[in-house]
C-alpha positions in Angstrom: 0.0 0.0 0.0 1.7 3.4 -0.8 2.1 5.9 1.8 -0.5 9.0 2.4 1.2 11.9 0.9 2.7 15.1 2.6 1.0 18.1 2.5 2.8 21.6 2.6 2.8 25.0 1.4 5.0 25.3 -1.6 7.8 27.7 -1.9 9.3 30.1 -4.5 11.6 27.0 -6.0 8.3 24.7 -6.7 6.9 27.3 -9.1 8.6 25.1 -12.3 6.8 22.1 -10.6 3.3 23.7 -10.0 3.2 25.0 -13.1 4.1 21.6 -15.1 1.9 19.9 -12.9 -1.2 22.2 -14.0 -0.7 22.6 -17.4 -0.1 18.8 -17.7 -3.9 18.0 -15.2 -5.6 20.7 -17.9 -4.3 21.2 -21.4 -2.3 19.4 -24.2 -2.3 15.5 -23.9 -1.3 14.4 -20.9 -4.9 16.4 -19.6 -7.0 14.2 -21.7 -6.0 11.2 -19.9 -7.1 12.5 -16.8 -10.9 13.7 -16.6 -10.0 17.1 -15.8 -8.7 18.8 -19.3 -10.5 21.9 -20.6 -8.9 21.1 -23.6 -11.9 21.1 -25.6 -12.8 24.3 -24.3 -9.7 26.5 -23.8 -6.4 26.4 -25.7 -3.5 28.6 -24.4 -1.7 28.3 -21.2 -3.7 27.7 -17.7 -1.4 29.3 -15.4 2.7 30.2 -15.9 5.8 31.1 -13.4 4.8 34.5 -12.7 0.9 34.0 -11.8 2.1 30.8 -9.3 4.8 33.5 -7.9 2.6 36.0 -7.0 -0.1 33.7 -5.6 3.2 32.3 -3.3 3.9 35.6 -2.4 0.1 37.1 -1.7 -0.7 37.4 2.0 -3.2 34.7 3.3 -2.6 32.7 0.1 -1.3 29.1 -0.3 -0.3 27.1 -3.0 -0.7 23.5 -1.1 1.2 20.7 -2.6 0.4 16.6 -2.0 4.3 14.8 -2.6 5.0 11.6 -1.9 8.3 10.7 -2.1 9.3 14.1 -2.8 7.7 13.8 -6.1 4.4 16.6 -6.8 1.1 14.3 -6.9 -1.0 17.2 -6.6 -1.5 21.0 -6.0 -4.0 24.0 -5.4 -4.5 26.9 -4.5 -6.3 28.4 -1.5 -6.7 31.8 0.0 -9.1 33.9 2.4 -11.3 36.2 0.7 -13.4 38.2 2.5 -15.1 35.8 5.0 -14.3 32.6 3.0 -12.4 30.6 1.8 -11.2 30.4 -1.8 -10.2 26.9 -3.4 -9.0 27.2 -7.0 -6.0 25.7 -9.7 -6.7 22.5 -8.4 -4.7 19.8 -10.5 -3.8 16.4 -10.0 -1.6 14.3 -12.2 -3.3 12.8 -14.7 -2.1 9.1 -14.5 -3.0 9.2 -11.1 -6.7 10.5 -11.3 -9.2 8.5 -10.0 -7.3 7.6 -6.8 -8.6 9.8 -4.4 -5.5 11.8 -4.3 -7.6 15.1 -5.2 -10.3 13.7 -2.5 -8.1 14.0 0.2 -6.2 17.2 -1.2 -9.0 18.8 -1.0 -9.9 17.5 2.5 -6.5 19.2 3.7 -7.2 22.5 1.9 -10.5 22.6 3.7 -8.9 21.6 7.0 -5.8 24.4 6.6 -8.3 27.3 5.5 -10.5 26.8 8.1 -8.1 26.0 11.1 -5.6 29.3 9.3 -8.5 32.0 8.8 -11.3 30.5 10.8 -13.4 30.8 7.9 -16.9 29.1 7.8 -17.0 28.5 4.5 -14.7 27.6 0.8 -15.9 28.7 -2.7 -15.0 28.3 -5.6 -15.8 28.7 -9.3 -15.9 26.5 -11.7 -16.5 26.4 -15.7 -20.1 25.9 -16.1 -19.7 23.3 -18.9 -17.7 20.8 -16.7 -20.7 19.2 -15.5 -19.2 16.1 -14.7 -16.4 18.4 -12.3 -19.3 20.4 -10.9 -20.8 16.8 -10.0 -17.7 15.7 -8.1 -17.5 19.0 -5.6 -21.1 18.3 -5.3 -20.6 15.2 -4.2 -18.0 16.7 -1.5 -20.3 18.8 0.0 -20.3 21.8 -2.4 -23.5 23.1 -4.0 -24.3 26.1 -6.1 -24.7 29.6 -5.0 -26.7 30.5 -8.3 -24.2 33.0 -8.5 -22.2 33.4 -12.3 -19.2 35.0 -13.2 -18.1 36.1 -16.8 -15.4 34.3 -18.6 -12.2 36.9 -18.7 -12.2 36.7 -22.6 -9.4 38.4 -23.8 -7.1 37.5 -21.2 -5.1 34.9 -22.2 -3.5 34.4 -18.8 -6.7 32.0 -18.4 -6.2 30.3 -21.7 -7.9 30.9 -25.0 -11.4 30.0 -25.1 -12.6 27.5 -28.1 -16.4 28.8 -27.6 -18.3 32.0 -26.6 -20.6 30.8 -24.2 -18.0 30.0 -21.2 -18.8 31.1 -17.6 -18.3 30.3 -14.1 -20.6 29.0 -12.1 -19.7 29.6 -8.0 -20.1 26.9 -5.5 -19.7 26.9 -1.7 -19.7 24.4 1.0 -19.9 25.0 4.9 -16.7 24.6 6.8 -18.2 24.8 10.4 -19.6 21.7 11.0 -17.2 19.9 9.4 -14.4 20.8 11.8 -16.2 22.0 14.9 
């Protein structure tokens, strides 16, 4: 049986890592042997060096990594906004989706923003096409808010869009009972 991974907060000399690790979870083709691509939505980039750097560097913001072995299973990024909890650039590596490695990532990130900001709730947004992703957080306890965002069109920090009808839909979930 392998061992659990390590959780920790990654540092300015993962950034390479991180963003090899995303761009493999959601674009290209390593992402479209994992569940999670947007590849048929978005071309472009997802995220690069200098977006991971600042996210590092923002105050109450983490980039938490899952290792084993001192090799990157997993990653996301968390941060308090307001009076919750922000989950987002989740990505796990593709060969080894499936195994509950996100699952439990995303147990931890829950756990660390609630026990670090003592916030009573995480949100997050995600593509209102990925049904079958918007399933999954549903199934962990998230639901949605009814709230929408835009798609940032133009911006092709967040990848370049292969429709025109792309927008977030926001999710939350209750942290209070879960770690009272």
């Amino acid at each position: 049986m392998p061992t659990l991974p390590l959780y920790r907060a990654a540092v300015a000399a993962d950034i390479p890592a991180v963003v090899a690790l995303v761009e493999s979870a959601y674009r290209g083709e390593s992402g479209q042997r994992g569940w999670t691509t947007e590849s048929h939505l978005l071309d472009g980039q997802r995220t690069d060096a200098e977006s991971v750097r600042e996210l590092i560097g923002r105050d109450d913001s983490i980039i938490l990594l899952a290792e084993r072995d001192d090799v990157l299973l997993a990653c996301c990024h968390i941060e308090r906004q307001g009076t919750a909890g922000y989950f987002g650039m989740f990505a796990v590596n593709p060969d080894l989706q499936m195994g509950g490695i996100g699952r439990a990532l995303l147990a931890e990130a829950e756990r660390v923003a609630h026990a670090s900001w003592r916030v009573p709730a995480m949100r997050m947004t995600v593509i209102e096409q990925r049904a079958e992703l918007i399933a999954w957080y549903e199934r962990r306890g998230y639901a949605l808010t009814g709230e929408t965002l835009p798609f940032p069109y133009g911006d092709e920090r967040c990848g370049l869009p292969r429709r025109d009808d792309l927008r977030f839909v926001c999710m939350s979930k209750p942290l209070g009972e879960v770690f009272a």
